[in-house]
C-alpha positions in Angstrom: -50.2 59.3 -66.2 -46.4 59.3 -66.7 -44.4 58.5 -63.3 -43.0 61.6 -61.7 -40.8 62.0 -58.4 -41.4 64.7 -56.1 -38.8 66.7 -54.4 -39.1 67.5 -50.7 -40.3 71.0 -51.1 -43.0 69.5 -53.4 -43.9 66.8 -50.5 -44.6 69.5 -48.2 -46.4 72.1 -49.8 -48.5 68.7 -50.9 -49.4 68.2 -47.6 -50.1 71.7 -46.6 -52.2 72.2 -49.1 -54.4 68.9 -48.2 -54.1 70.5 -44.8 -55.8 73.3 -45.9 -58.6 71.9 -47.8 -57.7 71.4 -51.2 -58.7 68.2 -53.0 -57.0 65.1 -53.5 -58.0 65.4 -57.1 -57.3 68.9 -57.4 -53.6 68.3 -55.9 -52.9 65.0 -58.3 -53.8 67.5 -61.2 -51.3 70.5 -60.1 -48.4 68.3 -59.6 -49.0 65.8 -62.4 -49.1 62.7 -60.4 -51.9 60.1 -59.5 -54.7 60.3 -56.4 -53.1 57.3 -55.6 -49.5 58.7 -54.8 -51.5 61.7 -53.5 -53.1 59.5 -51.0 -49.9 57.5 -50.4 -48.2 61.0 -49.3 -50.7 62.3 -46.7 -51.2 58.7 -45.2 -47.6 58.9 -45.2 -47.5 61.8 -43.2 -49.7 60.9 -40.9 -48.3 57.8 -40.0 -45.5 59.5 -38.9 -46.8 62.1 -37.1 -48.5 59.4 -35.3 -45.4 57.4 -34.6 -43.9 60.5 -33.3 -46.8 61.2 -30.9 -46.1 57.9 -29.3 -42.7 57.9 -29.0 -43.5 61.2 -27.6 -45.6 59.9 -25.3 -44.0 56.8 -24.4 -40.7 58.5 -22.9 -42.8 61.0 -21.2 -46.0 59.6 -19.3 -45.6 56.4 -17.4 -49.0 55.8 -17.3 -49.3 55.2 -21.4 -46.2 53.7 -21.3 -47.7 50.6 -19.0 -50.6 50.3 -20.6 -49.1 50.1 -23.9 -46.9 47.1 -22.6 -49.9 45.4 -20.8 -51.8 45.7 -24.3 -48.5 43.6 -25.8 -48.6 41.3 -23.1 -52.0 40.9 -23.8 -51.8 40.3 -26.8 -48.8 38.1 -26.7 -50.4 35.6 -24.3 -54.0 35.0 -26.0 -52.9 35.2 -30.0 -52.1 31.2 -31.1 -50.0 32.8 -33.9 -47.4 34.9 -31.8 -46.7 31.7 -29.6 -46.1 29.5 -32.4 -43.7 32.3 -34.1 -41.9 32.2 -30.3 -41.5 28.4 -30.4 -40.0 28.7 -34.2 -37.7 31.2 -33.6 -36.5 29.3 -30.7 -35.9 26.3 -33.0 -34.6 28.4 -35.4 -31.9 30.0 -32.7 -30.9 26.3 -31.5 -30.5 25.1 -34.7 -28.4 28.1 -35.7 -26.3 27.9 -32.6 -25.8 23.9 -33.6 -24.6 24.8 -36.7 -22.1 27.4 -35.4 -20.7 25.2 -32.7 -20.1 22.4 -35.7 -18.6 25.6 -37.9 -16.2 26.3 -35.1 -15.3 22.6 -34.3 -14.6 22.1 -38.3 -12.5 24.8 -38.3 -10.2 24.2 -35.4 -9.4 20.8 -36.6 
């Protein structure tokens, strides 16, 4: 099928229409594009509803708001992985900061 953009309108009535019932297959054939770019639309869309609804409810209730933090914490303190990307990006910063100081010695002389 030949690659086709869709305009803003074109978005939205995609999605209502998957809102209302309609097909994936049924829409890719009505605005000449493929099930795949159909998909990628509504997932799309509801990714950022969702990303919405948190942000929503992370300003709002206090309760998610800790919770969501004590899941990162969590997380942050039993995954192997997130330490060792802590302890490079520390190196990483130190190094960098090295290198700066030399930069600005270098240049004053």
């Amino acid at each position: 099928m030949a690659k086709r953009k869709l305009t803003e309108e074109q978005k939205k009535s995609l999605i209502k229409l998957s809102a209302c019932g309609v097909t994936n297959y049924s829409l890719a054939k009505k605005f000449g594009i493929s099930l795949t770019t159909v998909k990628y639309h509504i997932d799309n869309n509801y990714k950022i509803k969702c990303q919405n609804n948190y942000k929503r409810k992370y300003k709002e209730d206090p309760e998610f708001r800790k919770r969501i933090l004590s899941s990162i914490l969590k997380y942050q303190r039993t995954n192997p992985n997130y330490k060792k990307y802590l302890e490079n990006t520390k190196e990483k910063r130190r190094e960098y900061q090295r290198n700066y100081r030399l930069r600005q010695k270098l240049q004053k002389s």
